[in-house]
C-alpha positions in Angstrom: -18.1 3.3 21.0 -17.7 6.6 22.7 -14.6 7.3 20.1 -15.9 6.0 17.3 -19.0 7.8 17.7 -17.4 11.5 18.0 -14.6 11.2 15.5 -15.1 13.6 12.7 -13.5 11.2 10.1 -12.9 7.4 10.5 -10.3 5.8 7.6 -10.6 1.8 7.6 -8.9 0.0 5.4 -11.2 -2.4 4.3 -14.9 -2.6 4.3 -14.6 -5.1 7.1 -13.1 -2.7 9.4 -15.7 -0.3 8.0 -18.3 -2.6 8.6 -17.1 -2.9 12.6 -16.7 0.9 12.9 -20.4 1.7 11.8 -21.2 -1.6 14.4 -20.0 0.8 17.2 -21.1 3.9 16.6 -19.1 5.4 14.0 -21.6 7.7 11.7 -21.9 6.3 7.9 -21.0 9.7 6.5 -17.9 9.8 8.0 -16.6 6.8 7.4 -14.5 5.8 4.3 -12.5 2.7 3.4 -9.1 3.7 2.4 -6.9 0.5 1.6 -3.2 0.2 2.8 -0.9 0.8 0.0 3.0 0.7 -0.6 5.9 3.1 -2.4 6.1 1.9 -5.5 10.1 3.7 -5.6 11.1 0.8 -2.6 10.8 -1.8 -5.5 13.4 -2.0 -8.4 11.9 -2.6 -11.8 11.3 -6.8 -12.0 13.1 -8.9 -13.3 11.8 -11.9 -13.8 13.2 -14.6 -11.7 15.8 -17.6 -13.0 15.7 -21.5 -11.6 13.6 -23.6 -10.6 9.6 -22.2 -10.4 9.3 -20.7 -7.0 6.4 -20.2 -4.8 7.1 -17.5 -2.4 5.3 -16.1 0.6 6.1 -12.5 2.3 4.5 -11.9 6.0 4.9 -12.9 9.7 3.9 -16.7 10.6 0.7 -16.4 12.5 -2.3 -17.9 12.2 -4.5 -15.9 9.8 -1.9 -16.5 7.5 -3.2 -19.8 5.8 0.1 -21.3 5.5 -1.4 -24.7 6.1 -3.5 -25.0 2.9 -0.2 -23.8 1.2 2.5 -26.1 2.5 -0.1 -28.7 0.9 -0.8 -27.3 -2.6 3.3 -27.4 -2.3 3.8 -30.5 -1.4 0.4 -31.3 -4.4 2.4 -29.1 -7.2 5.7 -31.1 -6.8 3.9 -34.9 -6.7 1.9 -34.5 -9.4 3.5 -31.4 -11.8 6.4 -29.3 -10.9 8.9 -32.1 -9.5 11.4 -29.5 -8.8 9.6 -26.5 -7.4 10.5 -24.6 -4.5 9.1 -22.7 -1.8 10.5 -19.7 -0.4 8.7 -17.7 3.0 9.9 -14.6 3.8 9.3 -14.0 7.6 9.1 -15.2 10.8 6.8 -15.9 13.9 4.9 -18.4 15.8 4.0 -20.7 13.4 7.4 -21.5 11.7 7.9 -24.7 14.3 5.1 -26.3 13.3 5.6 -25.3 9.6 9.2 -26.9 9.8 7.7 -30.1 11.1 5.1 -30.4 8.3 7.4 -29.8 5.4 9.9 -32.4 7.3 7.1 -34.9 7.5 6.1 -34.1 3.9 9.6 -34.8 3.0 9.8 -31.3 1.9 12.3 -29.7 4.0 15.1 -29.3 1.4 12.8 -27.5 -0.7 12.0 -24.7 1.2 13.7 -22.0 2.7 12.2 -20.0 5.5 14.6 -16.6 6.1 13.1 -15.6 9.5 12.7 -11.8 10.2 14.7 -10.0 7.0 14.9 -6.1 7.3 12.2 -4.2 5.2 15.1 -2.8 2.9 15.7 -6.3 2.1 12.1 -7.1 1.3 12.6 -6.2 -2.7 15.5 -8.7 -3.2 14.1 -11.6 -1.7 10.8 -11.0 -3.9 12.9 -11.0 -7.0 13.7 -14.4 -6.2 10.1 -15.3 -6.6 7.8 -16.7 -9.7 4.6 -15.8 -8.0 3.7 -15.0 -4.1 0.8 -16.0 -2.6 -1.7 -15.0 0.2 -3.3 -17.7 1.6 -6.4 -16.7 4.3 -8.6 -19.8 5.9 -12.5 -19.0 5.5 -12.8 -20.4 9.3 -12.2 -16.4 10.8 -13.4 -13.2 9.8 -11.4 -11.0 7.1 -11.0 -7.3 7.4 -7.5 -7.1 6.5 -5.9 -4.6 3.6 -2.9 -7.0 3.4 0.1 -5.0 2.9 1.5 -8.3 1.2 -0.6 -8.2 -1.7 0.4 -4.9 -2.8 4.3 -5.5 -2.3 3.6 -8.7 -4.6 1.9 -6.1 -7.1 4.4 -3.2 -6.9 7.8 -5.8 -7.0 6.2 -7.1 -10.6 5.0 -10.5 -9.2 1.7 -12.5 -10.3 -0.3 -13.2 -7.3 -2.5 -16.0 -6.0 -4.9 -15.5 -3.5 -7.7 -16.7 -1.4 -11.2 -15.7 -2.3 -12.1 -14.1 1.0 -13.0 -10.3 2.1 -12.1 -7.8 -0.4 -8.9 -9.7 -2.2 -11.6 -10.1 -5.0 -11.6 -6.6 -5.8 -7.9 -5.7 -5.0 -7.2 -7.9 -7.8 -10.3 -7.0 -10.0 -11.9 -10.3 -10.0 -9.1 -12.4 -11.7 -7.3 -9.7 -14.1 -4.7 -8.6 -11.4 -3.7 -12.2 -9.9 -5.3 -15.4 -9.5 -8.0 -16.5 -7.3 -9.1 -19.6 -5.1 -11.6 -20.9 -2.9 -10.2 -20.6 0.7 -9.2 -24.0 2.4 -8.9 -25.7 -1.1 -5.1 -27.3 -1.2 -6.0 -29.1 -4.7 -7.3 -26.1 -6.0 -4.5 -24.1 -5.1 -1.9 -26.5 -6.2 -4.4 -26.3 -9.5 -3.8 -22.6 -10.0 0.3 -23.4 -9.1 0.7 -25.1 -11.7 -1.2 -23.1 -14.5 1.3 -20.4 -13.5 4.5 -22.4 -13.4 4.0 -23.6 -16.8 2.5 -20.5 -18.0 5.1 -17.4 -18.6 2.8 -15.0 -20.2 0.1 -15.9 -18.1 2.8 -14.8 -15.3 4.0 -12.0 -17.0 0.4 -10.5 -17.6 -0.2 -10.7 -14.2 
């Protein structure tokens, strides 16, 4: 409170962490919410990826990332509409274990591909071998992120899907910068999958 309180300018990157800086004592006119961002020069112009439709996902394997609700809508999109679509997750951490063991019970394990911890130069390549990367958040926990993510999606060319939690509505202006569903919502998810797997200029708009 005491540093909040006498800093001259406090830059949070989402009105979340805004909102919990005013909370402790930061003053309202020196506050401002400046989101995260990314250099657009790190990511080659897109091309847009070959094979089967793939569902990627860029970040480290920790709980806030709702990778539950999208290992379902995976497993949703290849039963009932893409038979041969693949998931790729770019990252690593704590959760992998347990999301190895779902996709094996899912009988999905031979169509994903985790790549652990990849170097940040390598980020761009493994993007391009994308169709459209999603953030998935659970509405169970409060959101202040400004995930970075989002905006490598947007730089690297891809169409995004995302949860409708925090400020991901207006990073992606309400629906004209990437797709948006309910949090916690596997059908709907797997829903919005498939309108992009069999929609190319949908994808491309995005």
């Amino acid at each position: 409170r005491r540093a909040f309180a006498s800093a001259g300018h406090v830059a949070a990157v989402s009105q979340g962490a805004a909102a919990y800086a005013l909370s402790h004592g930061a003053l309202r006119d020196r506050v401002d919410v400046v989101p995260n961002g990314v250099n657009p020069s790190r990511f080659p112009k897109a091309v847009p990826a070959e094979g089967a439709f793939t569902v990627g996902f860029l970040g480290t394997l920790k709980p806030w990332h709702d990778t539950a609700t999208l290992i379902e809508a995976f497993a949703l999109l290849r039963a009932d509409k893409i038979p041969d679509a693949r998931l790729l997750i770019v990252g690593d951490g704590p959760d992998r274990a347990r999301i190895e063991a779902r996709l094996d019970a899912l009988g999905l394990g031979g169509a994903a591909h985790l790549t652990g911890a990849v170097p940040a130069s390598d980020v761009a390549a493994w993007l391009g071998r994308m169709h459209v990367a999603v953030a998935p958040y659970s509405a169970d926990q409060p959101f202040y992120f400004s995930p970075l993510k989002i905006y490598e999606y947007m730089a690297a060319g891809l169409p995004v899907l995302a949860s409708r939690v925090g400020d991901l509505p207006d990073v992606l202006d309400h629906g004209s910068l990437g797709l948006l569903t309910d949090p916690d919502d596997p059908a709907a998810m797997a829903h919005a999958l498939s309108q992009l797997a069999n929609d190319p200029a949908l994808r491309a708009r995005l």
